[in-house]
C-alpha positions in Angstrom: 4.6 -6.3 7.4 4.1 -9.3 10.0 1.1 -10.2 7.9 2.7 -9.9 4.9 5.4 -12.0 6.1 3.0 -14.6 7.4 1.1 -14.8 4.4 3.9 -15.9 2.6 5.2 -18.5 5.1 1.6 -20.3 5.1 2.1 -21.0 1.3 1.9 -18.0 -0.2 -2.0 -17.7 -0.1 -2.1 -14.9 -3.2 -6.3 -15.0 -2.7 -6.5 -14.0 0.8 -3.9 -10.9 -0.1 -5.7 -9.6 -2.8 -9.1 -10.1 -1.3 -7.6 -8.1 1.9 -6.1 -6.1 -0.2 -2.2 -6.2 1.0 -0.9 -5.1 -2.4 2.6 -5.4 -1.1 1.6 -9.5 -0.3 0.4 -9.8 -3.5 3.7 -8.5 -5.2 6.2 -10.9 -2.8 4.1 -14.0 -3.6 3.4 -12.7 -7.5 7.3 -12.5 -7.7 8.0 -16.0 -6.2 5.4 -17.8 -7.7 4.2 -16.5 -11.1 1.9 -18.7 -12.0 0.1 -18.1 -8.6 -1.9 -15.2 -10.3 -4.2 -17.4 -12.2 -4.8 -19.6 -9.6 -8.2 -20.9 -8.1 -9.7 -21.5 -4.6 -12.0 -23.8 -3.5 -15.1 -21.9 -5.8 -13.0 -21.8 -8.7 -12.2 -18.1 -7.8 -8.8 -16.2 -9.1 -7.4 -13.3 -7.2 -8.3 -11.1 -9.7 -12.0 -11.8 -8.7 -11.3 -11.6 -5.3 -9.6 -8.6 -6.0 -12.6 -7.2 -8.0 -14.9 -8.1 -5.6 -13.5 -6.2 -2.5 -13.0 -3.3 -4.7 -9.1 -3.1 -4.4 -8.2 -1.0 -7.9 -4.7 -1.2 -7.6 -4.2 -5.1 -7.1 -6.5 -5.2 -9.3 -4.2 -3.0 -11.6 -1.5 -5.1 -10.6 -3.1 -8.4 -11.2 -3.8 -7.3 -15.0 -0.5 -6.0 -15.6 1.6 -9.2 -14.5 -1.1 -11.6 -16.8 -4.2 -12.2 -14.9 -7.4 -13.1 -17.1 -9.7 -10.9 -17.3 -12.6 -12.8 -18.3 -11.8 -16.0 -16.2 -14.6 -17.6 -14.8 -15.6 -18.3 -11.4 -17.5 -21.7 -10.5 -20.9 -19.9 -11.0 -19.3 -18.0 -14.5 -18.8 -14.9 -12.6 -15.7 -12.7 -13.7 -14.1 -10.3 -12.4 -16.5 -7.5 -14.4 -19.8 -9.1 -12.1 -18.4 -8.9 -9.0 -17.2 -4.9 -9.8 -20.6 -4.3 -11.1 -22.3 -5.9 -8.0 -20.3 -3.7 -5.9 -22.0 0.2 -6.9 -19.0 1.7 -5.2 -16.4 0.6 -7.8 -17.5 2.4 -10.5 -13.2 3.2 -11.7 -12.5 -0.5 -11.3 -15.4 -1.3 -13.7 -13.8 0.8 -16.0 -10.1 -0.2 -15.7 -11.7 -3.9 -16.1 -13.7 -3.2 -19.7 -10.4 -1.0 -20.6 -8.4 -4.5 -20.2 -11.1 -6.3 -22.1 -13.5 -7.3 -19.4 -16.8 -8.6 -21.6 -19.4 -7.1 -21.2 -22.0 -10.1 -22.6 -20.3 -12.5 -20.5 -23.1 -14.3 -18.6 -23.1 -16.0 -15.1 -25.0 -19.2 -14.6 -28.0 -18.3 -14.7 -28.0 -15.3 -17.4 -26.6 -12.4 -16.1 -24.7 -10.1 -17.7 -22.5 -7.4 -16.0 -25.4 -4.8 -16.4 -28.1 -7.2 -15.1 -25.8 -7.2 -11.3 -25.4 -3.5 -11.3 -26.2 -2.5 -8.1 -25.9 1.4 -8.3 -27.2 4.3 -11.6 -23.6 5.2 -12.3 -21.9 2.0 -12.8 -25.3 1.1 -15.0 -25.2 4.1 -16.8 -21.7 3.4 -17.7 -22.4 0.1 -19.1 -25.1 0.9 -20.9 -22.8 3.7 -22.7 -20.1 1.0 -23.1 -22.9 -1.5 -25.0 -23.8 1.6 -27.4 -20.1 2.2 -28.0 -19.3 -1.7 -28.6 -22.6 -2.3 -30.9 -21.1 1.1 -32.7 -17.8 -0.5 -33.4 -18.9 -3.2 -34.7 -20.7 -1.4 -37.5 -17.7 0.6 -38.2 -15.7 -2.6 -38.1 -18.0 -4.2 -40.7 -17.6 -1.0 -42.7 -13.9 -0.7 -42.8 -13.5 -4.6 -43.5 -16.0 -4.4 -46.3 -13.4 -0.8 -47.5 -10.5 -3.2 -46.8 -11.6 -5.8 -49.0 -13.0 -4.4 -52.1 -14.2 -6.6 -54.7 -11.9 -7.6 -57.6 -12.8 -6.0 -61.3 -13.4 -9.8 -62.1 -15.8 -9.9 -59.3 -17.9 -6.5 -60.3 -17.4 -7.8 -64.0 -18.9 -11.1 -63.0 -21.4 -9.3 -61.2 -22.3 -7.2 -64.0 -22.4 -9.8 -66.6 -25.0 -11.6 -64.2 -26.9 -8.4 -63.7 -26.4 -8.3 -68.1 -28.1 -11.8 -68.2 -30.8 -11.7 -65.6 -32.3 -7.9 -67.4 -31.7 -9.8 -71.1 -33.8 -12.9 -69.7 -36.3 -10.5 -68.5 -36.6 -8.6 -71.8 -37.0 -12.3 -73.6 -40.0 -13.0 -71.0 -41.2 -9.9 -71.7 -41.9 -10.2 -75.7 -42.4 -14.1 -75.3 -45.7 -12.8 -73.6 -46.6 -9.7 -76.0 -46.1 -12.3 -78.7 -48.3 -14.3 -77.0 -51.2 -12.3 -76.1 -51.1 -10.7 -79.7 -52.0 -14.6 -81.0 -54.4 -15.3 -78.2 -55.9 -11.8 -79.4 -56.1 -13.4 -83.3 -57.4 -16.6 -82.3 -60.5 -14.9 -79.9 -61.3 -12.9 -83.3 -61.3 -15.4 -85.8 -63.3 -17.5 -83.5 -65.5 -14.6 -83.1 -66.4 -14.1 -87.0 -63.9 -10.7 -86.6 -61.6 -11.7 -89.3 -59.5 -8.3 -90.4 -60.4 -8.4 -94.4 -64.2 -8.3 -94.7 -65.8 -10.9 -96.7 -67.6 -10.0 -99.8 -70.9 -9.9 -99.7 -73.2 -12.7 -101.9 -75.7 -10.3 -103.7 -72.7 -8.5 -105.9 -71.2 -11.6 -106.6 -75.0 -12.7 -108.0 -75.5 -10.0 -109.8 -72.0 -9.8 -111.4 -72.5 -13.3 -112.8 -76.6 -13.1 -114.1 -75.2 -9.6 -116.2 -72.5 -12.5 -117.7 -75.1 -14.7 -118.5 -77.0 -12.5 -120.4 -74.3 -11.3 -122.4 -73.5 -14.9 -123.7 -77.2 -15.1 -124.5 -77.5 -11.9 -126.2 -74.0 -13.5 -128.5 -75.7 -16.9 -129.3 -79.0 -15.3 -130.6 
């Protein structure tokens, strides 16, 4: 209680409580100073990280119940979720941290997410399961916000009447090119000497007019 007491006298100093761990501390100067709970030290640190770090679940559960942020940021972008990860032994605290909305793609400085500083198989396994139920949600979200906004009739109709135009325009193409090839086709066989109606051949014509002939001769004699 003396150090409770004194903690309070030198100014309240909410870090050093919840990084020790003196949940009672934390309460007194939480209750006296409100907005001490979002506070920073020197390394831009709140209590919450401090908190997080020494692995102290129930100021930690305190912390997030009277308004601490979850994903602040320390002076190298570490939250409160990288310092629970770096710590394998607070596997319960990691959780209690995502359950409050801890990100888990939050990135330090130099990259690192949450899973990148796990230090120990169980608190890794646990957020690789959270990453497969987050990715997960957000194809169910998709799905239910494409199921919560269906398209208008006048939207399918316009649809549809595009889908009408585009097939007719294809259809148009379509016999614009038989037509096409069908006169290429009659233009190769007249230049070829293939007309369709055969020509009629010299000899009969000769013969049909030298039988005429002689029949006007045979009337004149």
């Amino acid at each position: 209680m003396a150090k409770t007491q004194k903690s309070t006298d030198l100014g309240g100093d909410l870090h050093g409580a919840a990084r020790s761990g003196d949940l009672v501390a934390v309460q007194s100067i939480c209750s006296s100073n409100p907005l001490a709970i979002n506070s920073r030290d020197k390394h831009s640190r709140t209590p919450l990280h401090l908190a997080a770090w020494s692995g102290h679940a129930l100021v930690v559960n305190y912390l997030c119940k009277n308004k601490a942020d979850v994903g602040a940021a320390a002076m190298d972008d570490m939250g409160a979720i990288h310092f629970a990860a770096q710590k394998g032994s607070h596997l319960e605290l990691a959780k209690y941290l995502v359950k409050k909305g801890a990100s888990l793609s939050a990135k330090t400085k130099v990259g690192k997410i949450p899973l990148d500083l796990a230090s120990s198989d169980e608190v890794c396994s646990f957020l690789v399961e959270c990453k497969k139920q987050s990715n997960k949600g957000d194809l169910n979200g998709e799905k239910k916000a494409k199921e919560a906004h269906p398209k208008s009739p006048s939207q399918e109709k316009t649809e549809g009447s595009d889908a009408e135009v585009a097939e007719d325009r294809h259809e148009e193409e379509e016999e614009n090119e038989k037509d096409e090839s069908i006169k290429r086709k009659g233009d190769e066989d007249d230049t070829n000497g293939n007309s369709p109606m055969p020509k009629k051949a010299k000899v009969a014509l000769n013969h049909l007019l030298t039988s005429d002939d002689g029949q006007e001769e045979e009337e004149i004699a």
